[in-house]
Backbone as a ProteinNet text record, in pm:
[ID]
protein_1_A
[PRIMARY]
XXXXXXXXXXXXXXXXXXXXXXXXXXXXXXXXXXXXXXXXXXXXXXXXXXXXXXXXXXXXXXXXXXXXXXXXXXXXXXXXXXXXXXXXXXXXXXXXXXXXXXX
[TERTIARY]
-17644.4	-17637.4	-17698.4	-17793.6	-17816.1	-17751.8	-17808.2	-17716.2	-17767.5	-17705.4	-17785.4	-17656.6	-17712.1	-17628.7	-17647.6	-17523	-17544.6	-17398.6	-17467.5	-17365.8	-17347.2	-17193.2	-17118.2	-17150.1	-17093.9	-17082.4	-17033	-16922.8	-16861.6	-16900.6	-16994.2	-17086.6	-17008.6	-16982.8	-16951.5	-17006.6	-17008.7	-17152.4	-17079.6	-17126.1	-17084.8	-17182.4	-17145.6	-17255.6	-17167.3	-17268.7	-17274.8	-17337	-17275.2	-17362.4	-17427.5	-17593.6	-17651.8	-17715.7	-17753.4	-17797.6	-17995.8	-18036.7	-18195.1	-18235.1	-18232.4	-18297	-18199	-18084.2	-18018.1	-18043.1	-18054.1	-18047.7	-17952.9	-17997.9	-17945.3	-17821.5	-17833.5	-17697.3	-17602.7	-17590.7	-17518.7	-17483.2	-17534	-17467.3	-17363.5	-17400.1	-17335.3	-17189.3	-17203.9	-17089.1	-17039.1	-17031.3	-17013.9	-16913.3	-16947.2	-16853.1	-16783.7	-16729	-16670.6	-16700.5	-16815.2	-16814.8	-16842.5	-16866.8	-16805.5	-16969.6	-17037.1	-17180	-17160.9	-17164.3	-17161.2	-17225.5	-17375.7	-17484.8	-17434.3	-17454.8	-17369.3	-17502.5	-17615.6	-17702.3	-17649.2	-17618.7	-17636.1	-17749.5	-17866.1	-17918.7	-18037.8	-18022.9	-18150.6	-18312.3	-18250.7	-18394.8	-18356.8	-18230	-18208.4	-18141.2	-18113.9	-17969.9	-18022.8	-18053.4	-18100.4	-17953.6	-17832	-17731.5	-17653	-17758.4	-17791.6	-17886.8	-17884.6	-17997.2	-17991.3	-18046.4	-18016.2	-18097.7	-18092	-18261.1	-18193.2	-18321.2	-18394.5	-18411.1	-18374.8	-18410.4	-18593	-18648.7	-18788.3	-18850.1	-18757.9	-18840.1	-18840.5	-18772.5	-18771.2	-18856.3	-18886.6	-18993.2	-19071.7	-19181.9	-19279.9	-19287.5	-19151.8	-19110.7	-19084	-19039.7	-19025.3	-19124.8	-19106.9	-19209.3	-19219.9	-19279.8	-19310.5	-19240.7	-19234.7	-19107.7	-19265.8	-19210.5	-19345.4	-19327.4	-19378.5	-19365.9	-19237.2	-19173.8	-19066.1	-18936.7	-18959.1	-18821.7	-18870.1	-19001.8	-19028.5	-19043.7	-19067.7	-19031	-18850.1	-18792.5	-18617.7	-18560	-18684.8	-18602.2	-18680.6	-18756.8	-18785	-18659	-18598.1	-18429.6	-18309.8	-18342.6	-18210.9	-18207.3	-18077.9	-18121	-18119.1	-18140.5	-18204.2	-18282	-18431.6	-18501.3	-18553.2	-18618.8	-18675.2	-18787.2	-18885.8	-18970.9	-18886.7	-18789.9	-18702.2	-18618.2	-18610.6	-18554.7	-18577.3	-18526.5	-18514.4	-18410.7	-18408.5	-18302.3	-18253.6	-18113.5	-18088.9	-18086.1	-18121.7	-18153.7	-18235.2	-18377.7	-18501.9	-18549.5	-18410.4	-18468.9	-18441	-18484.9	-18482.2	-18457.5	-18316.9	-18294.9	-18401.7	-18450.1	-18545.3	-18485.8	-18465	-18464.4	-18505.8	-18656.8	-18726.8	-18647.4	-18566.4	-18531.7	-18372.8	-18334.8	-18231	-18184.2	-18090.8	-18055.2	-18128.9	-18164.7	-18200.9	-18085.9	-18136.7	-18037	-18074.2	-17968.8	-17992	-17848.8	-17861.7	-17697.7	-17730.3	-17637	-17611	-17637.9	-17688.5	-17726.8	-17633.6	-17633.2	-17546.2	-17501	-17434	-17398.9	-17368.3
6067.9	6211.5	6281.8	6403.8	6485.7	6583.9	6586.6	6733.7	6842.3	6991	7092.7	7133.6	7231.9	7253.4	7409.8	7458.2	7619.7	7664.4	7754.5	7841.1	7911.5	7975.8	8130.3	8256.4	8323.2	8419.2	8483.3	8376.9	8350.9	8266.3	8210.7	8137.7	7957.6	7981.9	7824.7	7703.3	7638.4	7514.3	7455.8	7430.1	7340.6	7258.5	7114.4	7002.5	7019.9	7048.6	7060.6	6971.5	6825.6	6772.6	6876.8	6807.4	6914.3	6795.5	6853.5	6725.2	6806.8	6723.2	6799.8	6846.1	6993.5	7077.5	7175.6	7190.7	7305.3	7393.9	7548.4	7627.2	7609.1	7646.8	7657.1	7746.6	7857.3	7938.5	7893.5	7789.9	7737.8	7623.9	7541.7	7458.7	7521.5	7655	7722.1	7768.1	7836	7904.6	7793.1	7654	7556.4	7502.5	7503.3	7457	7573.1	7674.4	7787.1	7855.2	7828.9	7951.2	8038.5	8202.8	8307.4	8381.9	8370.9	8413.3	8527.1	8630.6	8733.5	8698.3	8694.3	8669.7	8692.3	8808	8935.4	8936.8	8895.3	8887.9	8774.7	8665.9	8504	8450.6	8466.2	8375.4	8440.5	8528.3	8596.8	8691.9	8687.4	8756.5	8912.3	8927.6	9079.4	9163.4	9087.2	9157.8	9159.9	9032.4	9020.3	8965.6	8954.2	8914.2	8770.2	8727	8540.5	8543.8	8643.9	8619.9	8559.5	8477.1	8391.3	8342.6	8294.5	8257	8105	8076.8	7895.2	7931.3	7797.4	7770.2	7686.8	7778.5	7766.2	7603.9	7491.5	7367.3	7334.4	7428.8	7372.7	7499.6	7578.2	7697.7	7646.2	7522.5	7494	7399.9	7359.4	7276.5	7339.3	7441.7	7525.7	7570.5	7581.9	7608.4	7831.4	7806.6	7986.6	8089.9	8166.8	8338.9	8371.7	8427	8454.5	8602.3	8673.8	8860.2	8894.5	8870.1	8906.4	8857.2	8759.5	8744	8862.4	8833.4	8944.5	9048.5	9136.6	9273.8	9260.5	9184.2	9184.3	9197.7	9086.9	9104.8	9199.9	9354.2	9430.3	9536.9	9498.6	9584	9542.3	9400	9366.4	9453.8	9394.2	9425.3	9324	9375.1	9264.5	9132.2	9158.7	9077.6	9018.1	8891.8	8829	8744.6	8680.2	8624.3	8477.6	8491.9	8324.2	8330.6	8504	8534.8	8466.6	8466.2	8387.8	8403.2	8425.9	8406.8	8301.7	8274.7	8137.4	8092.4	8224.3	8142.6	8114.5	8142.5	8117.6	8002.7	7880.8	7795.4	7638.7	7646.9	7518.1	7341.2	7308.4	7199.8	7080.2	7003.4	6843.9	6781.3	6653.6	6525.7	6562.7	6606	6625.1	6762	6787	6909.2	6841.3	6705.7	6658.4	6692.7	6774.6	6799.3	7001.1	7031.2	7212.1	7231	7361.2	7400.1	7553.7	7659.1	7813.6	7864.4	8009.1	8078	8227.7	8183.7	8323.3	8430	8576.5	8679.6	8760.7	8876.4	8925.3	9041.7	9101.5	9143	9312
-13102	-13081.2	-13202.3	-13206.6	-13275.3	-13337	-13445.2	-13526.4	-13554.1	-13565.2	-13575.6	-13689.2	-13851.1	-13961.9	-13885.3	-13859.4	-13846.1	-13975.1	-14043.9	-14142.8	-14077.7	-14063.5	-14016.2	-14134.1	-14042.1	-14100.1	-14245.3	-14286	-14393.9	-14492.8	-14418.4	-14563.4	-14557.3	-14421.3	-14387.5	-14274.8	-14351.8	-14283.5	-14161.6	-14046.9	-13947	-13881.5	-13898.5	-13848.7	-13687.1	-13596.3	-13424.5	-13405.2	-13257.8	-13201.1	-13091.2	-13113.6	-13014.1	-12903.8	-12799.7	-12687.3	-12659.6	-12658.4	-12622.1	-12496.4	-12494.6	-12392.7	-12377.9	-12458.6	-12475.4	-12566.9	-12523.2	-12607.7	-12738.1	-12853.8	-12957.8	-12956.5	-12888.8	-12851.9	-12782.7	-12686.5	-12641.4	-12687.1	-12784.2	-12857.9	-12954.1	-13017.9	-13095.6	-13048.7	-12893.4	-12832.9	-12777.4	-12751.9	-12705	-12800.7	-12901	-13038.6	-13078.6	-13008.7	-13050.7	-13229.6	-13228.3	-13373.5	-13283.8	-13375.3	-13314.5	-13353	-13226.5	-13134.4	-13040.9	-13062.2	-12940.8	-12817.3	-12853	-12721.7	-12613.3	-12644.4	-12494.9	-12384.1	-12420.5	-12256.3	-12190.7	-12243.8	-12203.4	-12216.1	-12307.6	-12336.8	-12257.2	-12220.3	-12131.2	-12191.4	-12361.1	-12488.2	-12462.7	-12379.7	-12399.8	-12518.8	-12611.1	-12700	-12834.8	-12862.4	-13025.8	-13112.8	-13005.8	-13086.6	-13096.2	-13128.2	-13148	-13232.4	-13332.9	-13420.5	-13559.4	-13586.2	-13718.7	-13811.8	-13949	-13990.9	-14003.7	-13981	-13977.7	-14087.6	-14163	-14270.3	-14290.9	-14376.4	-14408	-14354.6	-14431.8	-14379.4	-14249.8	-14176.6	-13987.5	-13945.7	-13982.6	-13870.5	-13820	-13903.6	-13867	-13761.4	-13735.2	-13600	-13479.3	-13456.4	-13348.1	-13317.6	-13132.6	-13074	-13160.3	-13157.6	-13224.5	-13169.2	-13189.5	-13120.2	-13007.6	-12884.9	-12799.5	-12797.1	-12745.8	-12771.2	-12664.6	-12589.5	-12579.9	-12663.6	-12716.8	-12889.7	-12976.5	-13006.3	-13136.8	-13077.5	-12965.1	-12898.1	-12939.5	-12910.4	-12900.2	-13096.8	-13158.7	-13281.2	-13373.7	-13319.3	-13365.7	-13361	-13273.1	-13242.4	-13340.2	-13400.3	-13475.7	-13624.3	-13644.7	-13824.5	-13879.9	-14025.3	-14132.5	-14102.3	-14023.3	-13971.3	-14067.7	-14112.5	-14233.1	-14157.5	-14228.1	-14187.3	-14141.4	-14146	-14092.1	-13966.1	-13896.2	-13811.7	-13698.9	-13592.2	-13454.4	-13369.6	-13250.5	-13157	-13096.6	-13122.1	-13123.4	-12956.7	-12873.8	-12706.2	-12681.3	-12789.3	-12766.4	-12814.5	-12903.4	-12974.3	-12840.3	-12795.1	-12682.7	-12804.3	-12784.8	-12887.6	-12866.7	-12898	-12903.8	-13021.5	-12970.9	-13093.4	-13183.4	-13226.6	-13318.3	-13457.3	-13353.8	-13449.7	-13493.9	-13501.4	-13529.8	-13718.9	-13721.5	-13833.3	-13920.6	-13807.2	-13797.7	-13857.3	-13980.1	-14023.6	-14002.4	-13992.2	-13974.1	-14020.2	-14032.4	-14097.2	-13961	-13923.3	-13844.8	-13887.2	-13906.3	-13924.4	-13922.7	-13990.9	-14011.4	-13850.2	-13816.1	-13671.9	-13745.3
[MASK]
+++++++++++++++++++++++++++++++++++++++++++++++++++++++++++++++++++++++++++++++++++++++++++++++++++++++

């Protein structure tokens, strides 16, 4: 099984098994840390937004113009920003690390 490192809100680390071809938000709300993602995962809200940490961006498939139309709405966007329904999990991304954003 794969792992994904997501930090809370509080500045606390949690190793999640993740399975490949699930959204990243639903591995998250799956393991009960505390994810609003009040669309369901649909690129409507922006509130699953989190930064990837720099050495995994270049592994994800890229934000397409409806994430970055959505995370022109969040706050404190950074060049590491992402929506965590838009991150589709793969093997390859075994051990992704990101910190939830601030809400």
């Amino acid at each position: 099984m794969a792992n994904i490192m997501v930090v809370d809100r509080n500045g606390i680390a949690h190793q999640l098994q993740a399975t490949a071809g699930a959204k990243v938000m639903e591995i998250i709300r799956g393991a009960g840390l505390p994810i609003e993602a009040s669309c369901g995962g649909s690129c409507a809200c922006a509130t699953c937004h989190c930064y990837v940490d720099s050495e995994w961006l270049a592994l994800l498939v890229p934000a397409d113009d409806e994430e970055r139309d959505m995370l022109d709405m969040a706050f404190d966007v950074t060049d590491q920003s992402r929506l965590t329904c838009q991150i589709r999990f793969a093997d390859s991304l075994d051990g992704l690390r990101m910190t939830l954003a601030p809400i």
